[in-house]
N, C-alpha and C positions, 0 to 999 in steps of 0.2 A: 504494500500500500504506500502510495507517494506520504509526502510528511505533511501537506497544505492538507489541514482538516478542513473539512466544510462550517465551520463556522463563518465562513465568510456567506452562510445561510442563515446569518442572525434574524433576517426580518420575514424569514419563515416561522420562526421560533418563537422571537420574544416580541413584546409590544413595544414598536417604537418611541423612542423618545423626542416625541412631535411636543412642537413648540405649543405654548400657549403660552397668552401675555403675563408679564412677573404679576398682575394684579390676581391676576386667575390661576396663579400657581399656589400664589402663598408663600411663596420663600422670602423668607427674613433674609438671606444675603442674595439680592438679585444679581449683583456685579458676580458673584461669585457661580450662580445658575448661569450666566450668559457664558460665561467662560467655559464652562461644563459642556455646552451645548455646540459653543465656536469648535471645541474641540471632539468633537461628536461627528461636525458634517462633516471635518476634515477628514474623521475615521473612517467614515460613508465613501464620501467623496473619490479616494483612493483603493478603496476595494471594488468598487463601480469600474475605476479604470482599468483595476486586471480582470474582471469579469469579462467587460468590450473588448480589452486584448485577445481571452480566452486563457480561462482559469487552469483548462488543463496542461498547457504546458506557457507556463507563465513566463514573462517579460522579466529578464533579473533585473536589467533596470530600476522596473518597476517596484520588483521588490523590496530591491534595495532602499526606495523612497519609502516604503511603507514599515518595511525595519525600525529606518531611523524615528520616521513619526510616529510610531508605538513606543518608543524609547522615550521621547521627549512627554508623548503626552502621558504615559504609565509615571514618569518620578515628578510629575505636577501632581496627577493623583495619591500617590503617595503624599506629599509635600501637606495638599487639603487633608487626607487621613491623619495624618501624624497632627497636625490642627486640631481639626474638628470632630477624628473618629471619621466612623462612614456617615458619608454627606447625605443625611435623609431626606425626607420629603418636606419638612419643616424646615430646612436652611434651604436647600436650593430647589425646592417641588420636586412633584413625582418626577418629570422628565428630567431635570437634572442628575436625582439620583439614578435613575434608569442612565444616561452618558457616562455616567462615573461608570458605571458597572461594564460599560460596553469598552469600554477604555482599557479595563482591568482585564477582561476577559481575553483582551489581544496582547497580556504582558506575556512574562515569563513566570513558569511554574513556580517558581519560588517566589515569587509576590503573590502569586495568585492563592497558593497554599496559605503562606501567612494572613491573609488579609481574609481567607475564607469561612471563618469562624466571624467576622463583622458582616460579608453577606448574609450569613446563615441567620442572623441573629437582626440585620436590615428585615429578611425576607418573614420571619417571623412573629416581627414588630407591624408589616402592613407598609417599608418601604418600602419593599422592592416587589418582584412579582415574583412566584415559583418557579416559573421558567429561568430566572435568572441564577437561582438557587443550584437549579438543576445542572445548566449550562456550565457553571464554573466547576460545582463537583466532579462532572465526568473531566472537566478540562484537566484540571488537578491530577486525577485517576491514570487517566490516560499517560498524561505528562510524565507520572511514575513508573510507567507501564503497566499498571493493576488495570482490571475489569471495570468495566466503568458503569453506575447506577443506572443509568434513563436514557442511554441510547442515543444521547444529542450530537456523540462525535462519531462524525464518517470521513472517508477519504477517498482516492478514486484508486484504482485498483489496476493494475498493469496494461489490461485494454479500457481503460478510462472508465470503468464501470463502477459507482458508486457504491462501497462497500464499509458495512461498521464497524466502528472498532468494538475487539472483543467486549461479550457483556457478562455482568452477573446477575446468575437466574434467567434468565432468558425470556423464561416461559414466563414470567410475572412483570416483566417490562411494562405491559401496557395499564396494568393496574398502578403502580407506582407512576409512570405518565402522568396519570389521572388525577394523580394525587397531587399532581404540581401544575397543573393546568397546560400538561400535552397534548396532544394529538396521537392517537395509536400509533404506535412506531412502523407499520407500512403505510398508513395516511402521512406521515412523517417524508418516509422516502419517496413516494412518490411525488411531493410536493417538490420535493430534491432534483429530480426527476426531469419535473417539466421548467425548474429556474435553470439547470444547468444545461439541458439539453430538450430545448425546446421544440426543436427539428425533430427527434425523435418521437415525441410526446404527441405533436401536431400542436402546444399551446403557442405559438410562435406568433 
């Protein structure tokens, strides 16, 4: 299996972190939500690009740009963590905290480990959503090489064929899904399915 996971399938997964005005957010630090979110499209923005390149044999280039700006924006997030704890919905609204988390989710395993014990405890409190809960644990998982809970990471597979990474329990995937506000893990891939390979699908 290639090393690019499909989470670059976030906005299959998790509920966007679509803007709404600071009044309508509620964050007590809005300078600080807008920054969250500047650094969100950026996230966007640059996985878009190697999508259009084509994901499956990607642009180093491109990569390389997208490296860097995971770098930059992951030790800002930290920087607000070490602050503020994880930025909830009360300092920077839901969408903000939802960017922080998307942020986080494209570091490296060892921040993401670290800091996964404040999503779990965000996602428990009603900041974050279960999907995001879910997202980072398998990321972690994976990242270690252990079996990974809910199925959320996949990769493409030597004829490009979308495949998961190993799980645990298998058979009860789709319950535990459920339990974090998934999708059945083949309404899952399939969704996988027709964003990456839309020709195939006919959703093009």
């Amino acid at each position: 299996m290639k090393a690019i996971l499909l989470a670059l399938a976030f906005i299959l997964a998790l509920p966007a972190a679509a803007q709404s005005s600071p009044e309508a957010s509620g964050a007590t630090d809005p300078a600080l939500r807008s920054e969250l979110l500047s650094m969100y499209e950026a996230d966007q923005a640059i996985r878009q690009r190697l999508i259009e390149a084509g994901i499956a044999e990607p642009d180093s280039a491109l990569l390389a740009e997208m490296v860097a700006t995971d770098a930059a924006h992951l030790a800002r997030v930290v920087e607000i963590v070490d602050v503020h704890g994880w930025p909830g919905a009360a300092l920077v609204g839901m969408d903000g905290s939802n960017a922080a988390f998307m942020i986080l989710q494209h570091g490296d395993t060892a921040t993401q480990e670290r800091l996964l014990p404040l999503v779990e405890a965000a996602y428990r409190s009603g900041d974050l959503h279960g999907q995001s809960y879910a997202l980072l644990l398998d990321r972690v998982l994976v990242g270690k090489g252990e079996p990974q809970v809910y199925g959320t990471q996949a990769g493409f597979g030597a004829e490009g064929e979308i495949l998961v990474s190993p799980l645990a329990d298998p058979e009860t995937v789709d319950a535990r899904r459920a339990e974090v506000g998934l999708p059945p893990l083949a309404e899952y891939l399939a969704m996988l399915e027709s964003f990456y390979f839309p020709e195939a699908t006919g959703t093009e």
